[in-house]
C-alpha positions in Angstrom: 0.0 0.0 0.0 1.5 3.7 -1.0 0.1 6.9 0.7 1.1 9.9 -0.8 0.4 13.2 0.9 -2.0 14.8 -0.9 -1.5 18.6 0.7 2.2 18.4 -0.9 0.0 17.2 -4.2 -2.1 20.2 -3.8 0.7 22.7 -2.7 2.5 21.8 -5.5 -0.4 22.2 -7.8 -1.4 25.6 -6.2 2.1 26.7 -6.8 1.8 26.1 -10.3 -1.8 27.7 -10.9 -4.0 28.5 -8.2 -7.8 28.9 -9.6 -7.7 25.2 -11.3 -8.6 21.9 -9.5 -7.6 18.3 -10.4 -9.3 16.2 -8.2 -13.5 17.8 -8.5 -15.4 15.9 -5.6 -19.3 15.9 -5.3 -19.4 16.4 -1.9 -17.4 14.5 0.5 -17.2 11.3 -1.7 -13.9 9.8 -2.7 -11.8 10.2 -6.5 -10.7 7.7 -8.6 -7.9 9.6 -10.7 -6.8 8.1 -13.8 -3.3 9.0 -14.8 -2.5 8.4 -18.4 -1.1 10.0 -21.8 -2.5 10.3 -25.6 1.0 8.2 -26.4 0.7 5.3 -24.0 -0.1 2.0 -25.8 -1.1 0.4 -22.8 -3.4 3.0 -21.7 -5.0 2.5 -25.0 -5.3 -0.9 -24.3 -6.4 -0.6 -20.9 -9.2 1.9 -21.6 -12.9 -0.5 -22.0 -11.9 -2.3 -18.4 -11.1 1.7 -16.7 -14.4 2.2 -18.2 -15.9 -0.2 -16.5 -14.2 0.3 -12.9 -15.8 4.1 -14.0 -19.2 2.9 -13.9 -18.8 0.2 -11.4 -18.2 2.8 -9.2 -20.1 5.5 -10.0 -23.0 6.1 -7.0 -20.0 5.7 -4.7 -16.9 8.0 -6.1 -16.3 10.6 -8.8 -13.8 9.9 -11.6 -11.1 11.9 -12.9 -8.9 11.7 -16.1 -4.9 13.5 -15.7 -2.5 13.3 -18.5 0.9 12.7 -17.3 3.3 14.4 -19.9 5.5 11.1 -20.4 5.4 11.9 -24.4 4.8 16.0 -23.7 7.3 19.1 -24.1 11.1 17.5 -23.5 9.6 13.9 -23.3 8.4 13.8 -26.6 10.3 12.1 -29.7 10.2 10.4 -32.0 8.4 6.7 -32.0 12.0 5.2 -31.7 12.6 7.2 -28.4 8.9 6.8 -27.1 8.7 2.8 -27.9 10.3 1.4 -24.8 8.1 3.1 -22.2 4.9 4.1 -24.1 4.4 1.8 -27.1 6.6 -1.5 -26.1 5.3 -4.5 -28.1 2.2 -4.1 -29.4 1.6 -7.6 -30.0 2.2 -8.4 -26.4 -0.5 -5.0 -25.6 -3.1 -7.1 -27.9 -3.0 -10.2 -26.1 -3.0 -8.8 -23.2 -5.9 -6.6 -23.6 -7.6 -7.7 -26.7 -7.7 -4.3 -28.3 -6.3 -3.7 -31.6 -3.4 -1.6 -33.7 -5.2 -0.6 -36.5 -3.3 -0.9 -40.0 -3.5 2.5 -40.7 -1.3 2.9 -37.4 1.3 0.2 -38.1 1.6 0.7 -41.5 2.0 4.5 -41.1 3.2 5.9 -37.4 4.6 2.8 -36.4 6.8 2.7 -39.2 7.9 6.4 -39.1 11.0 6.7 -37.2 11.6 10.6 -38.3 8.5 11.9 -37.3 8.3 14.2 -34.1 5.8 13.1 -31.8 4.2 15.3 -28.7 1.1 14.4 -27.0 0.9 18.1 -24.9 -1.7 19.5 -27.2 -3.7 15.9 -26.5 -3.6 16.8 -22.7 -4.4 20.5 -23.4 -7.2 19.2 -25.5 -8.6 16.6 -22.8 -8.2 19.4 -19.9 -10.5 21.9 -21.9 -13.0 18.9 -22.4 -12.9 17.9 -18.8 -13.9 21.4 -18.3 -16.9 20.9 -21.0 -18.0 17.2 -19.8 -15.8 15.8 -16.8 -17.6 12.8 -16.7 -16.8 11.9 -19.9 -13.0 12.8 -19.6 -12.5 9.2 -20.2 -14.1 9.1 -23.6 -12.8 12.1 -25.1 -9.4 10.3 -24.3 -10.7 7.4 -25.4 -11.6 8.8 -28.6 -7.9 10.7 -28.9 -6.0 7.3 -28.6 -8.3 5.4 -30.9 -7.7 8.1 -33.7 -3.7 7.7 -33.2 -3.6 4.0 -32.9 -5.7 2.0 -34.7 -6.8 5.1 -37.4 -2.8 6.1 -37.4 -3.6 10.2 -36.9 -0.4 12.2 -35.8 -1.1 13.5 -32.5 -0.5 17.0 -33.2 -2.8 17.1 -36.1 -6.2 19.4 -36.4 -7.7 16.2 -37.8 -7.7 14.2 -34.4 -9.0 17.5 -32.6 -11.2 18.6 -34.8 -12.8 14.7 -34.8 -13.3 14.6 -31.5 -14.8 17.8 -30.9 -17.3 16.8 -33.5 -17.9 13.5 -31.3 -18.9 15.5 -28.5 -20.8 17.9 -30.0 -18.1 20.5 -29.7 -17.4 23.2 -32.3 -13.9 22.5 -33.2 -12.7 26.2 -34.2 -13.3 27.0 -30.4 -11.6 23.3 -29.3 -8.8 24.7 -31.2 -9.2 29.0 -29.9 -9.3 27.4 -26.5 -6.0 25.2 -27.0 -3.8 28.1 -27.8 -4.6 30.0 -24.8 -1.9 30.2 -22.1 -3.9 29.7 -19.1 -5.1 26.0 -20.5 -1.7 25.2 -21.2 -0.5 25.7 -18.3 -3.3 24.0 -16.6 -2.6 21.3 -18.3 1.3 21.3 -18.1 0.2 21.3 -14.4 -1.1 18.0 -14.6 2.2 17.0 -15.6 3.6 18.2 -11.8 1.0 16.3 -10.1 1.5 13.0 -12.1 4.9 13.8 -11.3 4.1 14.2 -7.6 1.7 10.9 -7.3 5.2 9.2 -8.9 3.2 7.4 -12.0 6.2 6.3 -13.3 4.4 3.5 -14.8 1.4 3.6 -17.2 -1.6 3.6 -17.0 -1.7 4.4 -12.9 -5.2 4.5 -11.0 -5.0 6.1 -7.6 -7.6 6.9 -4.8 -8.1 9.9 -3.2 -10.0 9.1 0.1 -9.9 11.1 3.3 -7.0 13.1 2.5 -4.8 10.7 1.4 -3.9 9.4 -2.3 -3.9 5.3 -2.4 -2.0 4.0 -5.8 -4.4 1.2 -6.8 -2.7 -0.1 -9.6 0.3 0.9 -12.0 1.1 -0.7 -15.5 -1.2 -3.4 -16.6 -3.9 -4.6 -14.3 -7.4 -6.5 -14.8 -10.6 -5.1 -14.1 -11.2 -7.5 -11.1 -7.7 -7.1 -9.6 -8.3 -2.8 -9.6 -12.1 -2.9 -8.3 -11.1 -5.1 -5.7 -8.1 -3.0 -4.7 -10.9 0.1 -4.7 -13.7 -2.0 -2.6 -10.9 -2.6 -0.2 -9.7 0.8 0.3 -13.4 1.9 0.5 -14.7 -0.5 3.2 -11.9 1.3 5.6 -13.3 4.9 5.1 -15.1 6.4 7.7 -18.7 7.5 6.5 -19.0 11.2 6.9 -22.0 12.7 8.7 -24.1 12.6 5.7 -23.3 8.9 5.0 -24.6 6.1 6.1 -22.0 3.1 6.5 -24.5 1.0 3.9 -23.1 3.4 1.2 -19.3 1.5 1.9 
């Protein structure tokens, strides 16, 4: 079990930008936070069973979506530098997961070794959604990873922006106004200091935030059973606040 202070989390944060929060609670009820990045291949991978720890848990915590920076600003590179850590073997990703590389990926990304990859304007992007549709944070992602690895759409591109906005009903000439605006990219180069903080050094990571602490649940790959058990565990020890009955545990 890790514990990780979450004042320090929130000092840090503050320090960086004081009128944004991460970690939106409805009332006193704990967070799942989802760390991941537009560039992780097992996050991409991983994505239908977080879904389904999302709505498992849904009358008993809020959800939350961070993007870590691992492929962002001086992280990024090109598919050569980023394969160890965010991309590894994709055949050993399917397998695992049973999600799919689509050929328009491998036969185009994958196989581009001189292309410059950066997935910062992905977490700008998924920060101005969150602020649209926070509980659908997940899907906007969702959608952003499909369109890089199994439709093979550079991450920097207007297309993948622009495709997702339409998903979600958004206009995408102010998806893209809003992305060039200094105070979202700093919010969401913020995120970058908090995943920093929580120490997801591994992807995808799932934390709990729960009477002012921050429990990792899982890091890397994980099945659905293994991460909602981890949760139900951490839950039944939480003290039920005033307005709580202990039946909601």
């Amino acid at each position: 079990m890790k514990f990780i202070n979450y004042r320090n989390v929130v000092a840090t944060f503050l320090l960086i930008l004081s009128n944004v929060t991460i970690f939106a609670q409805t009332g006193n009820r704990p967070v799942i936070v989802y760390v991941t990045d537009a560039m992780c291949a097992w996050c991409y991978g991983g994505n239908e069973r977080v879904s389904n720890v999302q709505k498992h848990f849904q009358n008993k915590t809020d959800f939350t979506v961070i993007s870590s920076g691992f492929a962002a600003n001086e992280n990024a590179g090109t598919l050569n530098t980023l394969l160890p850590y965010l991309i590894g073997d994709y055949k050993l990703v399917e397998s695992k997961t049973g999600v799919t590389f689509g050929e328009d990926f491998l036969n185009g990304l994958f196989k581009d070794d001189t292309t410059f990859l950066d997935s910062r304007n992905c977490a700008v992007a998924l920060y101005i959604f969150s602020l649209y549709y926070p509980e659908k944070s997940l899907e906007f992602m969702q959608c952003m990873q499909h369109s890089i690895f199994y439709n093979g759409i550079y991450p920097q591109s207007k297309e993948l922006f622009d495709l997702c906005a339409l998903q979600f009903d958004l206009k995408p000439e102010d998806l893209e106004e809003k992305m060039k605006q200094d105070l979202n990219i700093k919010s969401a180069e913020a995120q970058f200091i908090v995943a920093e903080d929580l120490n997801a050094d591994i992807l995808p990571a799932i934390y709990l935030q729960m009477d002012g602490e921050i429990l990792l649940v899982s890091k890397g790959f994980a099945t659905e059973d293994a991460i909602i058990q981890t949760i139900e565990k951490y839950l039944k020890k939480r003290k039920p606040s005033q307005s709580e009955s202990a039946d909601d545990y």
